[in-house]
C-alpha positions in Angstrom: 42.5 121.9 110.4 43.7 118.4 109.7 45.9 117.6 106.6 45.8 114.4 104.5 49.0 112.1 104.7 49.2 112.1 100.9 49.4 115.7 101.0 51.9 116.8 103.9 53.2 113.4 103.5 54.8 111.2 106.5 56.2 113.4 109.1 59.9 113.3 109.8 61.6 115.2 112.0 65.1 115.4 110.0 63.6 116.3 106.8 61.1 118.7 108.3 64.0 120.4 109.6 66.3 120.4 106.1 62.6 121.7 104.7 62.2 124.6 107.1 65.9 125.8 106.6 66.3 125.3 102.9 62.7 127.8 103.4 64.6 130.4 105.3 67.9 130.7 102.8 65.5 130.5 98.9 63.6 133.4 101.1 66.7 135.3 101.9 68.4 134.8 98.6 65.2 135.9 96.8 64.8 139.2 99.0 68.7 140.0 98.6 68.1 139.4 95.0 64.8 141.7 95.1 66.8 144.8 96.9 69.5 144.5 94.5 67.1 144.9 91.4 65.4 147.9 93.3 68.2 149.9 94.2 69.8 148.8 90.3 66.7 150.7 89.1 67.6 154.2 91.1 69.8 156.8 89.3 70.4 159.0 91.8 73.3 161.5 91.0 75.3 161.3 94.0 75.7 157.5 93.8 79.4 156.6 94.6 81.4 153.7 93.7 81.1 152.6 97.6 77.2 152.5 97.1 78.1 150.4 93.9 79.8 147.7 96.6 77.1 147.7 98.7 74.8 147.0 95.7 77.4 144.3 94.7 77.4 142.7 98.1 73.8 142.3 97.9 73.7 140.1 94.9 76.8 138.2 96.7 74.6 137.4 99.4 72.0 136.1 97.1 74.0 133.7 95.5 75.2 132.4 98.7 72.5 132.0 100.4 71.0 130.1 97.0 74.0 127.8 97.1 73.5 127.3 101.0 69.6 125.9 100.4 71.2 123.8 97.5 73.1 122.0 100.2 70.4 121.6 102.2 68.3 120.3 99.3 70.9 117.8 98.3 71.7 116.5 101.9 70.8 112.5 101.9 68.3 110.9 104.0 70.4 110.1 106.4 72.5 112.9 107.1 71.2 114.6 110.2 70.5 118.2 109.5 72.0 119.9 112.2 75.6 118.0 110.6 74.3 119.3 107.5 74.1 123.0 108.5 77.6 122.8 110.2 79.2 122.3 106.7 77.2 125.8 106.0 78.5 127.1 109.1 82.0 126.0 108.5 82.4 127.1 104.8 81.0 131.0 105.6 80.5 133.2 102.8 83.3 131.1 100.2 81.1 130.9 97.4 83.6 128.5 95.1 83.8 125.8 98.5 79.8 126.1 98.5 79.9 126.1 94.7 81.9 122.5 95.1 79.4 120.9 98.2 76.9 121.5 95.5 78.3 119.6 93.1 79.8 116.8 95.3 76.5 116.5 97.0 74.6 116.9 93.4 77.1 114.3 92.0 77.1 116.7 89.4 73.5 115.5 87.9 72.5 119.1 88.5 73.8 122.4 86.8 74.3 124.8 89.7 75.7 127.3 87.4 77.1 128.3 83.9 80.6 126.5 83.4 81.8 130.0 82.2 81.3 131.7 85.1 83.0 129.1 88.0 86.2 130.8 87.5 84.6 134.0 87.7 83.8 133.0 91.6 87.2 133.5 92.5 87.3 136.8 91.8 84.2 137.6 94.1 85.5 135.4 97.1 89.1 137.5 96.7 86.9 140.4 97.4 85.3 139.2 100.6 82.0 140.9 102.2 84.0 143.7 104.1 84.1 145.4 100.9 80.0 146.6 102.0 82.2 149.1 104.2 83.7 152.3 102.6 86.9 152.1 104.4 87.7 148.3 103.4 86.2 149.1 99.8 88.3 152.3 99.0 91.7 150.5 100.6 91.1 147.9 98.4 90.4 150.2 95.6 93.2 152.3 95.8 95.3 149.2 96.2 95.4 148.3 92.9 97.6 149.3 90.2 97.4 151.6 87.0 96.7 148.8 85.1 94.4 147.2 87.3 92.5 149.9 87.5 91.4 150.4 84.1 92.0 146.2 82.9 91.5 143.8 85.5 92.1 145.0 88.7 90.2 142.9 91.9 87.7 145.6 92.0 87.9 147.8 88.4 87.2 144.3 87.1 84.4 143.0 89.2 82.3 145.3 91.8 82.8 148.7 89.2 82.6 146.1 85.8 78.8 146.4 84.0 79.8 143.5 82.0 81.0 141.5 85.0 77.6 142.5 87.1 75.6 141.7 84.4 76.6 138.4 84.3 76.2 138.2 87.9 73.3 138.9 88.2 72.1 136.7 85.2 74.0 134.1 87.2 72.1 134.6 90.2 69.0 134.9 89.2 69.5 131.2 87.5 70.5 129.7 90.7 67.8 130.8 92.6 65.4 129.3 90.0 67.3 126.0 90.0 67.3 126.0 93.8 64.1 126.3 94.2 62.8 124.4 91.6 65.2 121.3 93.4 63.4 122.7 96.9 60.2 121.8 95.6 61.0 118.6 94.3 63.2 117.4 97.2 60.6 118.4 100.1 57.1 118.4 98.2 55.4 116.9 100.9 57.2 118.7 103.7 56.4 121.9 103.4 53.5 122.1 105.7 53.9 121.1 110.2 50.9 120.9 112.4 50.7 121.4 115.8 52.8 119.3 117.5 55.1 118.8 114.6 55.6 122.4 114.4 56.9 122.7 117.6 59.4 120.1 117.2 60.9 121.8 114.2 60.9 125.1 116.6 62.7 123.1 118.9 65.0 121.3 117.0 66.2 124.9 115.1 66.0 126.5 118.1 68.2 123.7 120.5 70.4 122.3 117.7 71.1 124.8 115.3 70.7 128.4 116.4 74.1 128.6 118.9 
């Protein structure tokens, strides 16, 4: 079948690449996003606070992997997007140094997220992903004080907090939205390879990115 230039648009190999892997992370951070909302709906009785983490980590990866296809989204034309996937690579799971690329690359023209919850990413980052494992979750659990656990400890306060969770997920739900509304605007036409095209996105991902 043979597409129509205005609709797929000219092909370029770059942008067909920044396309296909801002693709991959909205479909990651929707599905992380969808498991978090399923398991939220369970109440099982012999749910433990470790299961709370791993519920917690799933929303986390949501809202990374949202701010990762922002970057993507945002690149410029002439950013190549293997360079642009290295600064993914090379900022890992911080949230508030992906939070900033955003912005920096969205010259703030774009709201990535409420200003009332940026200093709320802190807190997450300070909890890392190991957290997803029960021995990392209950050390850093039973490393807090008697305050913190019933104020504002690093955990009490986040992973265990409704209030905190709540806004989280409001938070990332919102981002996704934005980030794939900016998807759709930034790569309207490039959303569709044929043949030969297609294989030189497969190629470039496969060659250039995937190490």
């Amino acid at each position: 079948m043979k597409f129509s230039k205005s609709i797929i648009g000219r092909f370029y190999l770059e942008t067909q690449v920044k396309s296909w892997i801002t693709g991959y992370f909205l479909r990651d951070a929707r599905e992380w996003l969808h498991i978090y909302n399923i398991l939220q709906e369970q109440q099982d009785d012999w749910l433990v606070m470790s299961y709370e983490a791993k519920k917690f980590i799933n929303l986390r990866f949501s809202f990374e992997c949202s701010l990762k296809s922002l970057i993507m989204s945002l690149s410029n034309k002439y950013e190549l997007a293997s360079q642009a996937y290295e600064i993914l690579r090379r900022h890992q799971h911080d949230l508030s140094n992906l939070y900033k690329e955003c912005l920096s690359r969205g010259r703030r023209k774009y709201r990535i997220i409420s200003p009332s919850f940026e200093p709320k990413l802190a807190k997450i980052d300070n909890l890392g992903i190991g957290i997803r494992y029960d021995l990392d979750f209950k050390t850093a659990y039973k490393r807090q004080s008697f305050r913190e656990l019933f104020v504002d400890g690093p955990v009490s306060s986040v992973v265990l907090d409704d209030s905190f969770r709540k806004d989280f997920l409001k938070e990332t739900t919102n981002l996704y939205k934005r980030a794939r509304k900016i998807e759709s605007i930034r790569f309207a036409k490039h959303h569709i390879s044929t043949g030969d095209d297609a294989g030189r996105v497969e190629n470039y991902i496969r060659t250039k990115i995937i190490r």
